[in-house]
DSSP file (Angstrom, degrees, kcal/mol; ACC not computed):
  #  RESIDUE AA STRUCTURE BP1 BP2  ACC     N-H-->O    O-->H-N    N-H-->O    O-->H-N    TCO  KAPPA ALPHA  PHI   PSI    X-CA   Y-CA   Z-CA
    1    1 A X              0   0    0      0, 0.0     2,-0.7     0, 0.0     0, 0.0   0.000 360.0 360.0 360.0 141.0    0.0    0.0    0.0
    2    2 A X        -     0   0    0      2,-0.0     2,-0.4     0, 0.0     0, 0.0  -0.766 360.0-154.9-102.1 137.9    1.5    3.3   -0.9
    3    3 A X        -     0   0    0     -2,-0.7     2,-0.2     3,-0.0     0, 0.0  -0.959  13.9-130.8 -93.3 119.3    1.8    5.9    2.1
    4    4 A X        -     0   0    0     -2,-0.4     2,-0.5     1,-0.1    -2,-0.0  -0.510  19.6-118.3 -80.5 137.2    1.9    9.0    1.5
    5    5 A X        -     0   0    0     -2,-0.2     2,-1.6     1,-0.1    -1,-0.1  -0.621  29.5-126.3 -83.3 121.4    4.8   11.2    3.3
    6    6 A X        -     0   0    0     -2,-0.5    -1,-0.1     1,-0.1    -2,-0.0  -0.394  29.4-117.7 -73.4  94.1    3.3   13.6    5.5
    7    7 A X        -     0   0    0     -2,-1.6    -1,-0.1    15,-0.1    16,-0.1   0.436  36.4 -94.2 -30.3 149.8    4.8   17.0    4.4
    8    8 A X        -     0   0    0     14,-0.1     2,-0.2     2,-0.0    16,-0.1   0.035  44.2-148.2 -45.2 163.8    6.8   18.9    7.0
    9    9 A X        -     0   0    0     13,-0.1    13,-0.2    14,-0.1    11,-0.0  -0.956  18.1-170.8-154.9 135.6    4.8   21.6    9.3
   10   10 A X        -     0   0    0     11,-0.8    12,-0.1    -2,-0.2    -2,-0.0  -0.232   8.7-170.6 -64.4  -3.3    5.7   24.7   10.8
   11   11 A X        +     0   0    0      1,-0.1     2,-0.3     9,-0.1     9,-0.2   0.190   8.6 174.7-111.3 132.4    3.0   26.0   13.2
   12   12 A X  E     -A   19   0A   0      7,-0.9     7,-4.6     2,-0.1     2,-0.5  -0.977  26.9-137.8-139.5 144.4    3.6   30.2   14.7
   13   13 A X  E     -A   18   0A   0     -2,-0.3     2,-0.4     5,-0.2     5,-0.2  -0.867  20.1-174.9-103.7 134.1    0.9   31.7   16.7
   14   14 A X  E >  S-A   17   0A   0      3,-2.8     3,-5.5    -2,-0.5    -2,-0.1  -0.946  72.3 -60.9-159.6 105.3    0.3   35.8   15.6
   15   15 A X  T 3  S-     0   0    0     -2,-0.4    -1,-0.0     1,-0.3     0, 0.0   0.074 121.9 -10.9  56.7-119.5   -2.2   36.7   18.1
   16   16 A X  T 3  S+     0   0    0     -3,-0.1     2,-0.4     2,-0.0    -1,-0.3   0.333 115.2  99.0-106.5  24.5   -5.3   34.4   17.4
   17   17 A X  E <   -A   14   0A   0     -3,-5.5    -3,-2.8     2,-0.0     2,-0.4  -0.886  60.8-149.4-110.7 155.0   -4.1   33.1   14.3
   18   18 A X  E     -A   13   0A   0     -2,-0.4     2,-0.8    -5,-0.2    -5,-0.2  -0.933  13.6-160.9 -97.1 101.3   -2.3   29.9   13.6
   19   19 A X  E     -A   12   0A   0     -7,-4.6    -7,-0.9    -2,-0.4     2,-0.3  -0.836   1.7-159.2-119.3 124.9   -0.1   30.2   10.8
   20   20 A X        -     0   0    0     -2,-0.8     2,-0.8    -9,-0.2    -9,-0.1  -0.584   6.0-169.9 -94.6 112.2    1.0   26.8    9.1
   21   21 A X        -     0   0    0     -2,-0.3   -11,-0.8     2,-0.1     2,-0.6  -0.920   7.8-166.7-116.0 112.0    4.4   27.1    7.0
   22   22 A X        +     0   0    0     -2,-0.8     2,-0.3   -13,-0.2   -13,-0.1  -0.580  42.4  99.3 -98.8  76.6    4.9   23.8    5.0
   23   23 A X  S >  S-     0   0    0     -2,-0.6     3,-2.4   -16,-0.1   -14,-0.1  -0.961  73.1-122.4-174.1 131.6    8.2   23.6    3.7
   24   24 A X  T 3  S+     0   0    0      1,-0.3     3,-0.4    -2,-0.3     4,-0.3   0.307  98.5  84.7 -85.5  18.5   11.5   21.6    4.8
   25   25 A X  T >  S+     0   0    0      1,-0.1     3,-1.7     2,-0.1    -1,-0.3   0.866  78.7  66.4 -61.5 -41.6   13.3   25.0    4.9
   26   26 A X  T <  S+     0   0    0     -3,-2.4    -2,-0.2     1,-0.3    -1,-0.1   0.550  79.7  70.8 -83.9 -12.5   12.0   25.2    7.9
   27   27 A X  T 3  S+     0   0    0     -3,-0.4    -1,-0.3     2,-0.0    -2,-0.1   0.681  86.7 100.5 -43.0 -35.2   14.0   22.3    9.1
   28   28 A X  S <  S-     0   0    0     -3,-1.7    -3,-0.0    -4,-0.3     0, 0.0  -0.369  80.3-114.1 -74.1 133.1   17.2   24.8    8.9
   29   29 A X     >> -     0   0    0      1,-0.2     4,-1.9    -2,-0.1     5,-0.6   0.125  39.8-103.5 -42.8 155.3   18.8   26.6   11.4
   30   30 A X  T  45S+     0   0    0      2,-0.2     4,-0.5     1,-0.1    -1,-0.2   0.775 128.0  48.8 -66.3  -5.1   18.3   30.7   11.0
   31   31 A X  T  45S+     0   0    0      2,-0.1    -1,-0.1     3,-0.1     4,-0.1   0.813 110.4  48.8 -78.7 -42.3   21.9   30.7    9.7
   32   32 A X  T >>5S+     0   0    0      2,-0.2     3,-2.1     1,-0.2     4,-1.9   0.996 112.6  45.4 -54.6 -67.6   21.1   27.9    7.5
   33   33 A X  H 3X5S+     0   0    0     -4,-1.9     4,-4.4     1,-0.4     5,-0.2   0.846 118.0  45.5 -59.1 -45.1   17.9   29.5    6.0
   34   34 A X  H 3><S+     0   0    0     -5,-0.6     4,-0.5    -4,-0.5    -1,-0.4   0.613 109.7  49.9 -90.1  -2.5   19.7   32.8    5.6
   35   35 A X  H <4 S+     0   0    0     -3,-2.1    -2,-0.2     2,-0.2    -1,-0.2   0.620 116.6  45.8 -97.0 -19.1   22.9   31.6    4.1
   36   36 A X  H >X S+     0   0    0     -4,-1.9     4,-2.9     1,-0.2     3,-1.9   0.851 111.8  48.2 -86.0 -24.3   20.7   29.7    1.6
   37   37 A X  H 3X S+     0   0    0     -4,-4.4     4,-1.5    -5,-0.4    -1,-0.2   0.900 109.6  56.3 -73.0 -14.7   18.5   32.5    1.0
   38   38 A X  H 3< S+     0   0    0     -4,-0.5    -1,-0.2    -5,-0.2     4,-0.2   0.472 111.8  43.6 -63.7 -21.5   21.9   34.6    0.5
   39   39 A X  H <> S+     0   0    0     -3,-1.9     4,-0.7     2,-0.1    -2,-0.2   0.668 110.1  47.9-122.0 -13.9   23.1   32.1   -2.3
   40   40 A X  H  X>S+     0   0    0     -4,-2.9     5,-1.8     2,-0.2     4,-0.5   0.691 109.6  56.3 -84.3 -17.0   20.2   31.5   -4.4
   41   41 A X  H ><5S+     0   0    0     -4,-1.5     3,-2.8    -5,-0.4    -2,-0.1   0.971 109.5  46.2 -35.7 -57.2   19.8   35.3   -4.3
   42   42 A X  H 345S+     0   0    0      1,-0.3    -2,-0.2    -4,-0.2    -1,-0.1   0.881 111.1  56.6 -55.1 -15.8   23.6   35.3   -5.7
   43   43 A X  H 3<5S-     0   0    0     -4,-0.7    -1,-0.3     1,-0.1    -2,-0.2   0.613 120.5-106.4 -87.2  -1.4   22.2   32.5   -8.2
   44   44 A X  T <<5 -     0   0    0     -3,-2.8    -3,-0.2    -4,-0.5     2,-0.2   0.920  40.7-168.6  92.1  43.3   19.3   34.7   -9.8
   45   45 A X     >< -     0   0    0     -5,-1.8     4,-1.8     1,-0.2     5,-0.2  -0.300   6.5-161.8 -71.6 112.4   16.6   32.8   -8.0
   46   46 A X  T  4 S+     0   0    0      2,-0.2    -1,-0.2     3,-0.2     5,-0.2   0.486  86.3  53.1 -98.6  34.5   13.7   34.5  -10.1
   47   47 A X  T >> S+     0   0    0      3,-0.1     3,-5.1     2,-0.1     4,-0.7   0.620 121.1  36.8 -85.2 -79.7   10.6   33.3   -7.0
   48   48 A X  H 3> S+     0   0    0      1,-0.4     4,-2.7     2,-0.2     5,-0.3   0.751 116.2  52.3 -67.8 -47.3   13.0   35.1   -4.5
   49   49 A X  H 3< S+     0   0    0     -4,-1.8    -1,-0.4     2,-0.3    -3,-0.2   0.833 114.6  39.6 -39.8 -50.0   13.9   37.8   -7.1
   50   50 A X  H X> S+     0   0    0     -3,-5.1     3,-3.5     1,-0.2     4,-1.7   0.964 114.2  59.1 -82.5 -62.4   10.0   38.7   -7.9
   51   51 A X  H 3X S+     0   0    0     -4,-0.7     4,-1.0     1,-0.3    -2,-0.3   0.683 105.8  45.8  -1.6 -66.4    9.6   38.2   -4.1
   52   52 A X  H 3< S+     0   0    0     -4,-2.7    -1,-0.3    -5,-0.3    -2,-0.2   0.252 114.9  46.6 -89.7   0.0   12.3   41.1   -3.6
   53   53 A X  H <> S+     0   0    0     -3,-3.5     4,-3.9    -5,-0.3     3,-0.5   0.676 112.0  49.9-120.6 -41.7   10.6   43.5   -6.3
   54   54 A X  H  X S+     0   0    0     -4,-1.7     4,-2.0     1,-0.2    -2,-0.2   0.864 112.4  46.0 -17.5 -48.4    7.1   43.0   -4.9
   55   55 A X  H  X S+     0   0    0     -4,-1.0     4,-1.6    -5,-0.4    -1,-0.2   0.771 116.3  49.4 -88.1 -29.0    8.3   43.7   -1.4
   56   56 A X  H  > S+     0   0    0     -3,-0.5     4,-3.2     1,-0.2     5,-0.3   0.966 108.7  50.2 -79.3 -59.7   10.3   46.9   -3.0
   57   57 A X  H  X S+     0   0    0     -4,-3.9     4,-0.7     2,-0.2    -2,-0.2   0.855 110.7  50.6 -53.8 -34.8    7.2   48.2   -5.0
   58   58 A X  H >X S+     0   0    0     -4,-2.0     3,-2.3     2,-0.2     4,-1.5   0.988 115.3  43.7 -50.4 -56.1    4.8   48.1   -1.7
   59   59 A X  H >X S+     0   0    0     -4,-1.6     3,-4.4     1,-0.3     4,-2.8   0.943 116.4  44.2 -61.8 -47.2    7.4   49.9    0.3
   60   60 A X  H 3< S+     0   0    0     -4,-3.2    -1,-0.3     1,-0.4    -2,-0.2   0.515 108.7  54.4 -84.0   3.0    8.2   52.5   -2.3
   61   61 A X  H << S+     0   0    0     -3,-2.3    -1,-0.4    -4,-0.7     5,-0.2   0.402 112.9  53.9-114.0  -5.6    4.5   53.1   -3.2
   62   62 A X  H << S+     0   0    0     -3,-4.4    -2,-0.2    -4,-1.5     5,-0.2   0.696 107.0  43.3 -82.4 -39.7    4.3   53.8    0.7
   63   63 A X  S  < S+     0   0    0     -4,-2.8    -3,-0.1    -5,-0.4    -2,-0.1   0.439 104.4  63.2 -95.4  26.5    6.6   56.0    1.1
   64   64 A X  S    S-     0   0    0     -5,-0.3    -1,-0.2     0, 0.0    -2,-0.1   0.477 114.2-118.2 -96.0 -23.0    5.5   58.0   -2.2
   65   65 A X  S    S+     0   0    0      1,-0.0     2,-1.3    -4,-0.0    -3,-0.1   0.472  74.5 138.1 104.9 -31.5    2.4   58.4    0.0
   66   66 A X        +     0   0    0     -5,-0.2     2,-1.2    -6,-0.2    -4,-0.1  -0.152  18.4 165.8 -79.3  47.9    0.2   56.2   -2.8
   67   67 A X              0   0    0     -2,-1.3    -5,-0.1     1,-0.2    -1,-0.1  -0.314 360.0 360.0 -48.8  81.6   -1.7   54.2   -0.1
   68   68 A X              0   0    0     -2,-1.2    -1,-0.2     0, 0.0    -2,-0.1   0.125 360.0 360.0-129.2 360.0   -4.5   52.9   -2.7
């Protein structure tokens, strides 16, 4: 019978929410996780890349003041 692996979990409490992170990144130390996110930056990662240009355009369309 095939068993299915039951993906890693993550669970952080933010107030009264339960937020569920599924990914075995999460296995990694914070040194680990930020030294990997530090070298697939260097590698052109393009998730983490549009990640990092999302996250730029919010701020910068906050600090223009164009809160729409």
């Amino acid at each position: 019978m095939d068993e299915k692996k039951k993906p890693f979990e993550y669970k952080i409490m933010s107030g009264n929410t339960t937020i569920i992170i599924h990914s075995d990144l999460m296995k990694l130390t914070e040194e680990e996780r930020a030294q990997r996110h530090k070298d697939e930056l260097a590698k052109g990662d393009p998730v983490l890349l549009s990640i990092g240009k999302a996250m730029y355009d919010c701020y910068r369309k906050f600090d223009k003041g164009d809160e729409t």
